[in-house]
C-alpha positions as YAML, in Angstrom:
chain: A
units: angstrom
residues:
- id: 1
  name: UNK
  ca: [0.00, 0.00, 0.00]
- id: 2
  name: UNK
  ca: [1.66, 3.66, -0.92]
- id: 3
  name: UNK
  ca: [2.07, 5.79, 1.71]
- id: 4
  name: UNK
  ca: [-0.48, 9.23, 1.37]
- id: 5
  name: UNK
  ca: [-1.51, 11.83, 3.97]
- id: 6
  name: UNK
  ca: [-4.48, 12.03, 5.50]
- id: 7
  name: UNK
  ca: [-5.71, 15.53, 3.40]
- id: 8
  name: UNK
  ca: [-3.99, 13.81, 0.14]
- id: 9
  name: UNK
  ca: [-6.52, 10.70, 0.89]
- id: 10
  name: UNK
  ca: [-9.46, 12.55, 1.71]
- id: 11
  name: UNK
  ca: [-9.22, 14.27, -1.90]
- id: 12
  name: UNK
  ca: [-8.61, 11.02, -3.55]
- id: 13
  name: UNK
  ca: [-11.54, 9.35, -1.50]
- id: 14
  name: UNK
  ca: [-13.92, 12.37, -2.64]
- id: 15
  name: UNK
  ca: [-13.30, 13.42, -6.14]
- id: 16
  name: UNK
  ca: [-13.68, 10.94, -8.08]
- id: 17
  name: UNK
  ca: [-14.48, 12.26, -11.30]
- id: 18
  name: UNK
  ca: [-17.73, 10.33, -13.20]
- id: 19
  name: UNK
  ca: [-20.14, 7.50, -12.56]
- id: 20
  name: UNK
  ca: [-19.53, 4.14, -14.14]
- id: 21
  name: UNK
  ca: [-20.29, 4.28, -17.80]
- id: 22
  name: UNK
  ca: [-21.47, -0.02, -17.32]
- id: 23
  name: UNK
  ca: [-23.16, -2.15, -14.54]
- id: 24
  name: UNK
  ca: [-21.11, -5.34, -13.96]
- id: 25
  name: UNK
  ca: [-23.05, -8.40, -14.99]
- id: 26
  name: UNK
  ca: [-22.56, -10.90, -12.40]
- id: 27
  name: UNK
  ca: [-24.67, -13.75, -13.50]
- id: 28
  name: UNK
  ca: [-23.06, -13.86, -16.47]
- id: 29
  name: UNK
  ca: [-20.44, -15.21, -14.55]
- id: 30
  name: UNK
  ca: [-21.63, -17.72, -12.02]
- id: 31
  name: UNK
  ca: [-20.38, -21.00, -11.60]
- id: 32
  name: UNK
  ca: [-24.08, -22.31, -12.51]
- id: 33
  name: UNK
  ca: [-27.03, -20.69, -14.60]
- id: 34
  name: UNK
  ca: [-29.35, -17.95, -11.47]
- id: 35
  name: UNK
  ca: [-32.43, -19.71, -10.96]
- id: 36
  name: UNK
  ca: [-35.09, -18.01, -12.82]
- id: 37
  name: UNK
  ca: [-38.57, -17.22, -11.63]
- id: 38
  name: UNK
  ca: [-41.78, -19.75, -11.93]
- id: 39
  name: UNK
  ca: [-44.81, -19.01, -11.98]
- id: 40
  name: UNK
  ca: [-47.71, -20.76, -9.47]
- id: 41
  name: UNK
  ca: [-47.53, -23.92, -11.04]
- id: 42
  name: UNK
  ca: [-44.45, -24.58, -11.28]
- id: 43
  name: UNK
  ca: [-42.85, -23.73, -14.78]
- id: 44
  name: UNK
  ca: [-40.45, -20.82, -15.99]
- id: 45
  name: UNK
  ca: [-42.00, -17.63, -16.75]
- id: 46
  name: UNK
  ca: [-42.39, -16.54, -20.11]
- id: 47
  name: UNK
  ca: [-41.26, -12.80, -20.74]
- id: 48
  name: UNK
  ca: [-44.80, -12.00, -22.33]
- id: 49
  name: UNK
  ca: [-45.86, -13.18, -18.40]
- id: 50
  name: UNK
  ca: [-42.97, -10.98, -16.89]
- id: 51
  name: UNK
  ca: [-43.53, -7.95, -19.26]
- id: 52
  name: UNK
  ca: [-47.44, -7.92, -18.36]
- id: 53
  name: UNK
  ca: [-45.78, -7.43, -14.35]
- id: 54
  name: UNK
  ca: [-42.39, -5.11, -14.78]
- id: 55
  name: UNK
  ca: [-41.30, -2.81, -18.18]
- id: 56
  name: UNK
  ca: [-39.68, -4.90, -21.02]
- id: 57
  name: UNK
  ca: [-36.51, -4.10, -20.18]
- id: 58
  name: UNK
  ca: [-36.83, -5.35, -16.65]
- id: 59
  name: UNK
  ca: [-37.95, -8.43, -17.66]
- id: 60
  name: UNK
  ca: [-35.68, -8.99, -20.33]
- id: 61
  name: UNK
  ca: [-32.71, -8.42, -17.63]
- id: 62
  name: UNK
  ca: [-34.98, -10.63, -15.31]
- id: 63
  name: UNK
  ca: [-34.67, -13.56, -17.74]
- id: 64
  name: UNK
  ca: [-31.41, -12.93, -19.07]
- id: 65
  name: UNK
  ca: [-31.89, -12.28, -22.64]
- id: 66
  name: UNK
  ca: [-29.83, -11.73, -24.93]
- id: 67
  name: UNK
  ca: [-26.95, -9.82, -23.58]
- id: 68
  name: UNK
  ca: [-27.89, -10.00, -20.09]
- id: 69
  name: UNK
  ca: [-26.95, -13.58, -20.44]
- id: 70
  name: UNK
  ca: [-23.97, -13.34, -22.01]
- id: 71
  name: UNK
  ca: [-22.11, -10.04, -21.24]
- id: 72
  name: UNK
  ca: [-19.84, -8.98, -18.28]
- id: 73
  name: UNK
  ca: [-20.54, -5.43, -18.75]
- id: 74
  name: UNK
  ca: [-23.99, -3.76, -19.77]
- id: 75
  name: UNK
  ca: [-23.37, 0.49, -20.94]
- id: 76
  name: UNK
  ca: [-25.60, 2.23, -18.85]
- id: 77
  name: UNK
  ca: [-28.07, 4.45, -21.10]
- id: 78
  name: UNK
  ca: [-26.61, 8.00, -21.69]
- id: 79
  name: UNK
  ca: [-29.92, 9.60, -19.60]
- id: 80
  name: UNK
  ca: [-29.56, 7.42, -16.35]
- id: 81
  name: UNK
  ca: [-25.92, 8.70, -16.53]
- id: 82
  name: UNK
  ca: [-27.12, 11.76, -16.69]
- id: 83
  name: UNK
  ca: [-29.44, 11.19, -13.68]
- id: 84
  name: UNK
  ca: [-26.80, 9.78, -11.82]
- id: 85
  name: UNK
  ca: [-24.04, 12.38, -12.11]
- id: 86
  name: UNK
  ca: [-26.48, 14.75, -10.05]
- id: 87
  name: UNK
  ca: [-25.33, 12.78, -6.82]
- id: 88
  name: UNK
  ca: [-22.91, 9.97, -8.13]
- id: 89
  name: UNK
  ca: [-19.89, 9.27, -7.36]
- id: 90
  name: UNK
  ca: [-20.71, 8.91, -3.79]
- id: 91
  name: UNK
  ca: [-17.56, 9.81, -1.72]
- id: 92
  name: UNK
  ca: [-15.96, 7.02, 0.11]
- id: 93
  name: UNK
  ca: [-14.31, 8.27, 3.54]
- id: 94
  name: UNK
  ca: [-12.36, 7.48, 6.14]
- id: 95
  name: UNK
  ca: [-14.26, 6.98, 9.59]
- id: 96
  name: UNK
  ca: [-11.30, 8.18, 12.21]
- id: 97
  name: UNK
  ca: [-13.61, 8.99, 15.02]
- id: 98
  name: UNK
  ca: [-14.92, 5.42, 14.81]
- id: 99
  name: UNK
  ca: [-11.58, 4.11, 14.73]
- id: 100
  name: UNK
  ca: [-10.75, 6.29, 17.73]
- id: 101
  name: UNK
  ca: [-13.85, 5.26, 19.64]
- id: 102
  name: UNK
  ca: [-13.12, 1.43, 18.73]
- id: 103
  name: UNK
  ca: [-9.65, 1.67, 19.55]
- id: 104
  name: UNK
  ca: [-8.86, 0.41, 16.70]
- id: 105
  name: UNK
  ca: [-5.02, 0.09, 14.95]
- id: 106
  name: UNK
  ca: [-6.41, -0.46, 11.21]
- id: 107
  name: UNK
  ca: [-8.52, 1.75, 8.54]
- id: 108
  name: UNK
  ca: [-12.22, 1.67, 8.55]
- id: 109
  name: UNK
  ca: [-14.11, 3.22, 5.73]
- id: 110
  name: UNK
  ca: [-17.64, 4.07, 4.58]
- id: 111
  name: UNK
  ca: [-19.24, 4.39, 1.55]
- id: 112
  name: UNK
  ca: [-21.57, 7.22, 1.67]
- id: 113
  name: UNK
  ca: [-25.01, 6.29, -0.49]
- id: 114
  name: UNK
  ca: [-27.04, 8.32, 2.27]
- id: 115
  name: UNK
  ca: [-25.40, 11.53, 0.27]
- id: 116
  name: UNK
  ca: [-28.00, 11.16, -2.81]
- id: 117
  name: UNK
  ca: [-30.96, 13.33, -2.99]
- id: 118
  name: UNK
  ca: [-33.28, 10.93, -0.93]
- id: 119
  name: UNK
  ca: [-30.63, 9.43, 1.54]
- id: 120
  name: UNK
  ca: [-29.90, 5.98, 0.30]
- id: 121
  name: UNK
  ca: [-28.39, 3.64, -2.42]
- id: 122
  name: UNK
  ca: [-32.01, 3.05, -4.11]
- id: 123
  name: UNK
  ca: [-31.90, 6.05, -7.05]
- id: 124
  name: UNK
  ca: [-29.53, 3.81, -8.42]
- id: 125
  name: UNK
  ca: [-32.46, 1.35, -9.63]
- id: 126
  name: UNK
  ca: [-34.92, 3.71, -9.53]
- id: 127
  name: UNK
  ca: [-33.59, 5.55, -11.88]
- id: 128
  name: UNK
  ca: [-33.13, 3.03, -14.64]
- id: 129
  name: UNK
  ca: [-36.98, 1.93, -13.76]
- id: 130
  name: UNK
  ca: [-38.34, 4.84, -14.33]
- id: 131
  name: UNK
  ca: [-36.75, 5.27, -17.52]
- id: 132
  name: UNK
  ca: [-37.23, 2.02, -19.12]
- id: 133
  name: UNK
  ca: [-40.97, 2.76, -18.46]
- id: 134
  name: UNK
  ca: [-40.97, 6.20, -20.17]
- id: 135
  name: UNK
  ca: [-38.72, 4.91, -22.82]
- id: 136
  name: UNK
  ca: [-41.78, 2.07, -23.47]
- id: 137
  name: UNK
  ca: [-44.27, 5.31, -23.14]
- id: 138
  name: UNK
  ca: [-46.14, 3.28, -19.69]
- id: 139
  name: UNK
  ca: [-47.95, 5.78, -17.81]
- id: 140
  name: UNK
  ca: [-47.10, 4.96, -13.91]
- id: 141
  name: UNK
  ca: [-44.53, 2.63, -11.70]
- id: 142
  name: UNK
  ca: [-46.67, 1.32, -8.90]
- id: 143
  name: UNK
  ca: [-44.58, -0.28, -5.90]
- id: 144
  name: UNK
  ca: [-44.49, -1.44, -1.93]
- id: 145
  name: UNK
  ca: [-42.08, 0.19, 0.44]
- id: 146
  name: UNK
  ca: [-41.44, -0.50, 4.25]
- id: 147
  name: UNK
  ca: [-39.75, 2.49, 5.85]
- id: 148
  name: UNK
  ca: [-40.03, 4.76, 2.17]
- id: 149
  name: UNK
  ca: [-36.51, 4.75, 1.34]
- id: 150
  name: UNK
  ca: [-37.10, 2.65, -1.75]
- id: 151
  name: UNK
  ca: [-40.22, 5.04, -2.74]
- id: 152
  name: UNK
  ca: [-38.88, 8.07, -1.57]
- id: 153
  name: UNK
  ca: [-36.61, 7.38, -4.44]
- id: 154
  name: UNK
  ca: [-38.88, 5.59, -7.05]
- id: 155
  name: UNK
  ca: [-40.97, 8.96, -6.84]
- id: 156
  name: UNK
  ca: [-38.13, 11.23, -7.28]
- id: 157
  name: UNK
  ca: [-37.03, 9.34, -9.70]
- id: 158
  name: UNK
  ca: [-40.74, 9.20, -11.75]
- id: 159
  name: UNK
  ca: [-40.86, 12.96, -11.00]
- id: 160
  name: UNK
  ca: [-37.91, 13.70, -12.96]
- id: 161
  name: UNK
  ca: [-38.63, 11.79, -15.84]
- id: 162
  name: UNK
  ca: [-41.94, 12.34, -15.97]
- id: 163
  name: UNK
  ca: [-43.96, 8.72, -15.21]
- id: 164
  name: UNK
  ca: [-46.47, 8.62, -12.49]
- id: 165
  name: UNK
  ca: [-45.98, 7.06, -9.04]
- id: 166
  name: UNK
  ca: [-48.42, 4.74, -6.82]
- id: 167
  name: UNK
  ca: [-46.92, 3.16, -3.64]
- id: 168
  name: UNK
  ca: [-48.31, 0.72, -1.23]
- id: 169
  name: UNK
  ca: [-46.40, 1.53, 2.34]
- id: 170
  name: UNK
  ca: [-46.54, -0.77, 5.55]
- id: 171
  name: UNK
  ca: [-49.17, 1.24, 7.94]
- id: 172
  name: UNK
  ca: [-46.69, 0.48, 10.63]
- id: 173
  name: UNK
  ca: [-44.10, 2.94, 8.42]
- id: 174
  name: UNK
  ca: [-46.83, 5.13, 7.46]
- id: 175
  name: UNK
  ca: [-47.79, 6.47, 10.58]
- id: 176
  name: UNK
  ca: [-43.89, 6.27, 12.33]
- id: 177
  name: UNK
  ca: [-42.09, 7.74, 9.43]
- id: 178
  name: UNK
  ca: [-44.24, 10.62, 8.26]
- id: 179
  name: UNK
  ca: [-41.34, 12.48, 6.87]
- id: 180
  name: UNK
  ca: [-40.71, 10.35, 4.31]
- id: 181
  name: UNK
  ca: [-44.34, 9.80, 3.48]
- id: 182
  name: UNK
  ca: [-43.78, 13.78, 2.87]
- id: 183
  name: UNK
  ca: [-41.02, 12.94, 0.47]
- id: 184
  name: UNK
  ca: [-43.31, 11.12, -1.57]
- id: 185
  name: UNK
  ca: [-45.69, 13.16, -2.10]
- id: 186
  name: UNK
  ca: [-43.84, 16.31, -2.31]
- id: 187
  name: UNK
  ca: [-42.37, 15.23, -5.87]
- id: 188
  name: UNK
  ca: [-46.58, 13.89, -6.39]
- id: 189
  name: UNK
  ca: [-46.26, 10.02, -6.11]
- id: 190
  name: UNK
  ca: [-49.70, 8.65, -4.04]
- id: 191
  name: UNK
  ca: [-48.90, 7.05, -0.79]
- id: 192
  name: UNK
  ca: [-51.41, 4.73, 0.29]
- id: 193
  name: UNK
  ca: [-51.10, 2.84, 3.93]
- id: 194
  name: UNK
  ca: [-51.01, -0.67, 3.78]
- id: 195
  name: UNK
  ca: [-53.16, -3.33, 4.26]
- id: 196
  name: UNK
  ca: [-55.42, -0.86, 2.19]
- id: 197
  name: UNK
  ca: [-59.25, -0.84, 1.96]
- id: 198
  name: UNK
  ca: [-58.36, -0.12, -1.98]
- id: 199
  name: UNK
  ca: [-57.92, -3.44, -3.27]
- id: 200
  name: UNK
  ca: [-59.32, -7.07, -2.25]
- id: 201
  name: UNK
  ca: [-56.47, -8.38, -0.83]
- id: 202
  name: UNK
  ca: [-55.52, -5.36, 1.21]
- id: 203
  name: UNK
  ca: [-59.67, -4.79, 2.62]
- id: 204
  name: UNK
  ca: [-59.67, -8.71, 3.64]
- id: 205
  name: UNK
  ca: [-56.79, -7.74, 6.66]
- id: 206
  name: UNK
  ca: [-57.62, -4.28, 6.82]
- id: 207
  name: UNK
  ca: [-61.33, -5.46, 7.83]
- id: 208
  name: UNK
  ca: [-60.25, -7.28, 10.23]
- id: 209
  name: UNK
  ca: [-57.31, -5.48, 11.68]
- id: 210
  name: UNK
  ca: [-57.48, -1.48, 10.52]
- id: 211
  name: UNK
  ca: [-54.55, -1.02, 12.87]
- id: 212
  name: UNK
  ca: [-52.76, -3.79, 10.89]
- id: 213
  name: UNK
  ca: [-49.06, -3.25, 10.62]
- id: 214
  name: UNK
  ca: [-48.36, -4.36, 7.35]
- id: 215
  name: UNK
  ca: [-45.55, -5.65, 5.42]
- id: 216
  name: UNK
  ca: [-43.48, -5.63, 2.09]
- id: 217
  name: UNK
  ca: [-45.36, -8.46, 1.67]
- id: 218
  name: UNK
  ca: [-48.63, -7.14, 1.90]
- id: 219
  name: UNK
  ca: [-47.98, -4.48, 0.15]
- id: 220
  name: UNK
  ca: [-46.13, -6.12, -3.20]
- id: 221
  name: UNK
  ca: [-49.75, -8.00, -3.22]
- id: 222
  name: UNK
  ca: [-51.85, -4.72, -3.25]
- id: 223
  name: UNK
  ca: [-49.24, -3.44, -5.89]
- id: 224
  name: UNK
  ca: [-49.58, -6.62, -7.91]
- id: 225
  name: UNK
  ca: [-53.41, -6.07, -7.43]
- id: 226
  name: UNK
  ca: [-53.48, -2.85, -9.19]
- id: 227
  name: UNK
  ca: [-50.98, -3.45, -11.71]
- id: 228
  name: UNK
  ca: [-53.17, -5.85, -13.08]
- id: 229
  name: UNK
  ca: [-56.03, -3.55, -13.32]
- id: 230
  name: UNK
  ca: [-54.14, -0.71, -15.38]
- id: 231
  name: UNK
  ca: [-52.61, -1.82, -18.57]
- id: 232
  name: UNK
  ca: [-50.18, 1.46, -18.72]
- id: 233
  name: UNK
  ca: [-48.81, 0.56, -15.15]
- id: 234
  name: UNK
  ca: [-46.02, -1.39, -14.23]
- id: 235
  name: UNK
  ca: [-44.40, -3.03, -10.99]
- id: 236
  name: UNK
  ca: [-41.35, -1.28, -10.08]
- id: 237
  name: UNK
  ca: [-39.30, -3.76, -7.28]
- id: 238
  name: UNK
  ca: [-36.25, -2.07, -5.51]
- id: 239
  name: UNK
  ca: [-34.73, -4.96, -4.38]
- id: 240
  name: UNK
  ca: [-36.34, -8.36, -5.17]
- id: 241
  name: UNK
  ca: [-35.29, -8.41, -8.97]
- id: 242
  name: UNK
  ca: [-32.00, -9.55, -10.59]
- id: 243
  name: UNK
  ca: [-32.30, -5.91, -12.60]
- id: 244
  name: UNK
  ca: [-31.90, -4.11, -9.29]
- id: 245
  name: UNK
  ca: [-29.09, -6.08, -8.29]
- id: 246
  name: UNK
  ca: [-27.56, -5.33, -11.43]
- id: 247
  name: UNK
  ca: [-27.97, -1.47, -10.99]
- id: 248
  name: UNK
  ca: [-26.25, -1.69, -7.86]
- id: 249
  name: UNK
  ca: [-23.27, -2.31, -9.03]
- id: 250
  name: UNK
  ca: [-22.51, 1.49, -9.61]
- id: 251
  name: UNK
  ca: [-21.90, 1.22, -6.05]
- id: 252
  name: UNK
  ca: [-18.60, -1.48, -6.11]
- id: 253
  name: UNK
  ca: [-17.48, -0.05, -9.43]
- id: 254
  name: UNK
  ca: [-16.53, 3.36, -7.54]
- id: 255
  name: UNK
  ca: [-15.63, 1.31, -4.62]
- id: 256
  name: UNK
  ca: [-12.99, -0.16, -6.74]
- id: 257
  name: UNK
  ca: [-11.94, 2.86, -8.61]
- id: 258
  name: UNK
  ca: [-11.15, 4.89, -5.07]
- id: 259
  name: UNK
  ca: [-9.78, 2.26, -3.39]
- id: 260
  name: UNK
  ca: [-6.93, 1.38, -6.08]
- id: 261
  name: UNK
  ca: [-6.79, 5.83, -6.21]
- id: 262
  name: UNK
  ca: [-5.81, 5.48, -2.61]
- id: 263
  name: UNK
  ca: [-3.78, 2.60, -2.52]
- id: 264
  name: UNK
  ca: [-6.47, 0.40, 0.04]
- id: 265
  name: UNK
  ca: [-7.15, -3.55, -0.37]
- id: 266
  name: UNK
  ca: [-9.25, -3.96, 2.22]
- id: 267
  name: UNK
  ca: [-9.63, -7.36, 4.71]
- id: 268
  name: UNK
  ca: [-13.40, -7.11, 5.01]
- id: 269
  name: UNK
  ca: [-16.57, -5.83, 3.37]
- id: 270
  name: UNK
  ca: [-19.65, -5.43, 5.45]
- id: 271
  name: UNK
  ca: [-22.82, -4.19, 4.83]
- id: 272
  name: UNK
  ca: [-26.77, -4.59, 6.36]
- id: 273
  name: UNK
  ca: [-29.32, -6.72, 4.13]
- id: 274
  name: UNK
  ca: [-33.01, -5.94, 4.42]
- id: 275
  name: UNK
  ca: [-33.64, -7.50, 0.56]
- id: 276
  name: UNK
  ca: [-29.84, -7.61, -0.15]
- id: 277
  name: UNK
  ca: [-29.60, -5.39, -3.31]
- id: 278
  name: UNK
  ca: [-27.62, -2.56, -2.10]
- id: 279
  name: UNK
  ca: [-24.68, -5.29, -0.20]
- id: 280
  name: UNK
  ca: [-24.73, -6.97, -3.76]
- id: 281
  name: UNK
  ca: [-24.16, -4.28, -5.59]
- id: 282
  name: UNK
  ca: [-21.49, -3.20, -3.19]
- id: 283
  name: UNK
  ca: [-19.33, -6.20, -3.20]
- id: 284
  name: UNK
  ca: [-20.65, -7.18, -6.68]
- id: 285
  name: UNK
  ca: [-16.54, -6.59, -7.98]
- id: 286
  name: UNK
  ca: [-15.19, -8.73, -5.14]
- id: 287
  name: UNK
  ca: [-17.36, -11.63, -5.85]
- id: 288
  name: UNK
  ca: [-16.16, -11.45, -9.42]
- id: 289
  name: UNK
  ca: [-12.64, -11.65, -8.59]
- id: 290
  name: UNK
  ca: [-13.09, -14.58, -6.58]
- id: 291
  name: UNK
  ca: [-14.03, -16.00, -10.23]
- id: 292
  name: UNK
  ca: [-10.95, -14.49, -11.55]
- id: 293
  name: UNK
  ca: [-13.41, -11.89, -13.63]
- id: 294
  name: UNK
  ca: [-13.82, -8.11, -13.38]
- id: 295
  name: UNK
  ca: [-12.14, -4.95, -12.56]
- id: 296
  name: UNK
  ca: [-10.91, -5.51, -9.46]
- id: 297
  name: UNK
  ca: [-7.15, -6.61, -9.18]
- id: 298
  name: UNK
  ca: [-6.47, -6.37, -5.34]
- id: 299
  name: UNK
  ca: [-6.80, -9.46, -2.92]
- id: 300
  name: UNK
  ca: [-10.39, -10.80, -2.60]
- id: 301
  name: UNK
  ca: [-11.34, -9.49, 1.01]
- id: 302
  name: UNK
  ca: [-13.98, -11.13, 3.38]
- id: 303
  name: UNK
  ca: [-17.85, -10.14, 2.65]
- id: 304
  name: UNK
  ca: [-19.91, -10.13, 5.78]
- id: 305
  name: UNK
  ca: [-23.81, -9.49, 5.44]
- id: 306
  name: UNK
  ca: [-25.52, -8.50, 8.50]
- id: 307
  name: UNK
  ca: [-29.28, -8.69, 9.47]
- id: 308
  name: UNK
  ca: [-31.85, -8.33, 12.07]
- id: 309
  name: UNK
  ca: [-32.12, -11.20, 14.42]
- id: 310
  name: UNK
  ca: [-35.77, -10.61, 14.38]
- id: 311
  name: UNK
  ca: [-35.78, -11.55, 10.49]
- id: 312
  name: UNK
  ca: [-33.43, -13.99, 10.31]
- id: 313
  name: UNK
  ca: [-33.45, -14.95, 6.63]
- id: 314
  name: UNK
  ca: [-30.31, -15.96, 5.80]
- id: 315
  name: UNK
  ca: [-29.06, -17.41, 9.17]
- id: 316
  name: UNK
  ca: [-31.96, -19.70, 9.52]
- id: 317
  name: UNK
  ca: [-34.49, -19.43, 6.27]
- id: 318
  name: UNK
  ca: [-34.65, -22.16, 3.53]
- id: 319
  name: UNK
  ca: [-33.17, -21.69, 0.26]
- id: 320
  name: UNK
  ca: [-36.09, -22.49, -1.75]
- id: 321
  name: UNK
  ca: [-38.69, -21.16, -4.44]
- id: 322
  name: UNK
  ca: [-41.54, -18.77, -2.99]
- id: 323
  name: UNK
  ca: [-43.81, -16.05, -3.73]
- id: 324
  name: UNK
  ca: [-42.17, -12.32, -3.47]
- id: 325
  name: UNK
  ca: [-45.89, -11.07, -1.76]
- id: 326
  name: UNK
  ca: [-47.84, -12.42, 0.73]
- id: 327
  name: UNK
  ca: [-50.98, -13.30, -1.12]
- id: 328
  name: UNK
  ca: [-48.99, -15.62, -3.98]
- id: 329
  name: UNK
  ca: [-49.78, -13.12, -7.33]
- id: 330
  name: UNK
  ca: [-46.10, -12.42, -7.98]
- id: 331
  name: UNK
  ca: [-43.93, -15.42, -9.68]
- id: 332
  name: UNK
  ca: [-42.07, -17.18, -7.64]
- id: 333
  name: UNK
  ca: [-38.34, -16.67, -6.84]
- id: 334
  name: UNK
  ca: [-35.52, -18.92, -5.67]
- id: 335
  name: UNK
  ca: [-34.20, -17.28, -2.36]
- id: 336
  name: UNK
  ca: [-33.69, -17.73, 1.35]
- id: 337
  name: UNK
  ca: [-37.23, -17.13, 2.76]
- id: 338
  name: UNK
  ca: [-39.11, -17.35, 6.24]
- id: 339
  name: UNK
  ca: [-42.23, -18.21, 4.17]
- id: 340
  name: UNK
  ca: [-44.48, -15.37, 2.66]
- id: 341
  name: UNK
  ca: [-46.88, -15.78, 5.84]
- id: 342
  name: UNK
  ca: [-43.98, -14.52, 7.70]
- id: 343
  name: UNK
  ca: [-45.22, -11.12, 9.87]
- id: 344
  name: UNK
  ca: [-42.71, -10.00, 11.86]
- id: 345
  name: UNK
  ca: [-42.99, -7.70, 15.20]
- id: 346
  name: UNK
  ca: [-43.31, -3.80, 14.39]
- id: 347
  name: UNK
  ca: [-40.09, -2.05, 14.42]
- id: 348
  name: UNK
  ca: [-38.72, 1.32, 13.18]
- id: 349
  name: UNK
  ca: [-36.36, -0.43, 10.15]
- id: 350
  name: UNK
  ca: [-39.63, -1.28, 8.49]
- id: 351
  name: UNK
  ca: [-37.43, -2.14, 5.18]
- id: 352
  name: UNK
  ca: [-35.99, -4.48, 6.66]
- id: 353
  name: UNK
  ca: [-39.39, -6.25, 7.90]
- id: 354
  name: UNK
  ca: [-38.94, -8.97, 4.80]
- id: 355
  name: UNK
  ca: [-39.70, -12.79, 4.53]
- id: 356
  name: UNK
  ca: [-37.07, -12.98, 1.52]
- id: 357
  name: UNK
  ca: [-33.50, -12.13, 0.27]
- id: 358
  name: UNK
  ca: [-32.48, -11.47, -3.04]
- id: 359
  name: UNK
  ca: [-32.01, -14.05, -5.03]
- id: 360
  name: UNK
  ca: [-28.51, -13.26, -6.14]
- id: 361
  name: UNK
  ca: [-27.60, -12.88, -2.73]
- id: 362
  name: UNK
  ca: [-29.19, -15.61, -1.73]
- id: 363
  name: UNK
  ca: [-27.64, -17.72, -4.75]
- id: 364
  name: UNK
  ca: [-24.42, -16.53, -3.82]
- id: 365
  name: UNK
  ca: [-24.72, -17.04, 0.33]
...
C-alpha cells in the first residue's frame, strides 16, 4: 500500500471524477445458470408473463436475454448517466472517530449512499426503472415500500422523468415515518397505507385489523393487485429483482476505482441486508474476482452481510422457491425465505421487515 496523507486521501476518496459508464453483470459469470422465476404452477416464466408485471426491459434483464446472459458489462443508457451524475460518485471516507472510539489500529471506511438526494443507495435502480418505463411510453410505476426509502426514491425518480408514481407503504411505516411519506408526495407520487381498503387483498386484513401493521409483503400484493387492473402501469421492485441487483453495481465499481486511487485492499466488506440489493451491488466486484473476472485486481477481502435477528433470513431461512408477496400473485423466486406468511414484530427499520433475500444474494450465500 503507498504511503499518502491524510488531506492527500481525503481528496482522492472524494473526487472521483464520473459515474460508471457499465453495470457489472454478475450472473453472467456464475459458476451455474441464477435460478429463474416460476410461476404458481411450477414452470419458468415466459417474458410476455414478466412484461405484463415489470417494463420490457426489466424483464428482459430478469430472464437474461440476450446480452444480459452473455455479457460482463452492460453500458448504462446515456440519460440514467445523466441522472446519476447529479449525486454519483458517492464519496468514500475514512471513519477516524470510529476508529478512535473502537480503539482500533487499522482503517475503517464508509461508503456514503445516504449523500443522494433521498438518503440511500435506491436512485440507483430507480432511476433506470423509471426510464425504461418512459422509454416504453407506460404511464405509472406502482410499488411497496417499508420504511419509504425505496419510494422516496422511485418517486423522485418518476418525478424527474416524468412517469407517475403509486406506492403501497406498511401502515406500521406510514404512521412512524411521516417524513418520508412527505417525500413522496412532495415530488406527487400517491402514498397509500397498507393493508389498504383499496384493493381485495388489502380490505380482507384491513377489515379485520385497521390497525394492521403491514408488510413488504402485503404491500407487493396490493401493488400486484393494481398493476393488473391498469394496462399502462407497471411493478417497479427495488430490491427483489436480478435488474436491481444489477444497478447496484454502480456502487462497487466506484468502490474499486477509489480504493486502487488510494492505494487500500481492504480485509473485510460489510454491509446490512433488508432484501440484499444494495450489499450486492457493493461487493458485486469482489465476488467477481473470486471468479478471476472483473475490474478488481487487489486481494479478494472477506464479505460479511448482516441482518436483524428478528428476520433472520439468511441465518436460519430455507433456500427455496416462494412467492415475493404475501398473497402468492407475484412469480415465484428462488431465495432464502421465512415463508411469505412470515409477519414479523413492528419495528422502526420497516425495510428491513422482509420474509425474503435477493435471489442473487441468496444464490451466492
Amino acid at each position: 500500500m503507498k504511503t499518502i496523507s491524510e488531506t492527500e486521501l481525503d481528496a482522492v476518496l472524494t473526487n472521483s471524477p464520473e459515474p460508471p459508464p457499465r453495470w457489472l453483470n454478475l450472473a453472467a459469470i456464475l459458476p451455474g445458470k441464477l435460478p429463474l422465476a416460476r410461476d404458481a404452477a411450477g414452470n419458468q416464466v415466459t417474458f410476455d408473463h414478466l412484461a405484463g408485471i415489470y417494463s420490457e426491459e426489466c424483464a428482459r434483464i430478469e430472464l437474461l436475454e440476450g446480452r444480459y446472459g452473455s455479457d460482463l458489462e452492460i453500458e448504462i443508457p446515456e440519460e440514467v448517466i445523466a441522472e446519476y451524475r447529479k449525486y454519483r460518485p458517492t464519496p468514500l471516507r475514512r471513519a477516524r472517530g470510529l476508529e478512535k472510539r473502537l480503539q482500533y489500529e487499522g482503517e475503517i471506511y464508509f461508503k456514503r449512499e445516504d449523500l443522494s438526494p433521498t438518503g440511500s443507495h435506491k436512485p440507483n435502480t430507480a432511476i433506470p426503472q423509471a426510464y425504461y418505463a418512459r422509454k416504453q411510453g407506460l404511464e405509472e410505476l406502482i410499488t411497496d415500500t417499508g420504511a419509504g426509502q425505496w419510494v422516496c426514491a422511485l418517486g423522485w425518480s418518476c418525478h424527474a422523468l416524468g412517469v407517475g408514481c403509486t406506492v403501497f407503504m406498511t401502515r406500521n411505516s406510514y404512521s412512524a415515518k411521516p417524513y418520508r411519506r412527505y417525500l413522496m408526495q412532495l415530488v406527487g407520487a400517491r402514498a397509500i397505507a397498507s393493508p389498504s381498503p383499496e384493493t381485495k387483498c388489502g380490505r380482507e386484513l384491513y377489515e379485520k385489523d385497521a390497525d394492521h401493521p403491514g408488510s413488504l409483503g402485503i404491500g407487493m400484493s396490493e401493488a400486484m393487485e393494481l398493476v393488473a387492473e391498469r394496462p399502462q402501469s407497471r411493478l417497479a421492485l427495488g430490491c427483489m429483482s436480478y435488474y436491481a441487483a444489477l444497478h447496484q453495481t454502480v456502487i462497487g465499481l466506484e468502490l474499486v476505482d477509489q480504493f486502487e486511487a488510494a492505494g487500500v485492499e481492504p480485509d473485510l466488506l460489510i454491509g446490512c441486508v433488508g432484501g440484499g440489493t444494495n450489499f450486492t451491488g457493493f461487493t458485486g466486484p469482489f465476488v467477481a474476482a473470486t471468479l478471476g473476472r472483473g475490474p478488481w485486481r487487489g486481494k479478494t477481502p472477506r464479505l460479511l452481510a448482516v441482518e436483524s435477528d428478528r428476520i433472520p433470513v439468511l441465518t436460519k431461512g430455507e433456500y427455496r422457491y416462494e412467492f415475493a408477496d404475501a398473497f402468492g400473485l407475484t412469480p415465484q423466486v428462488k431465495m432464502y425465505t421465512l415463508g411469505r406468511e412470515f409477519l414479523p414484530e413492528k419495528m422502526h427499520a420497516g425495510g428491513l421487515r422482509y420474509h425474503g433475500k435477493s435471489p442473487l444474494l441468496s444464490y451466492l450465500f
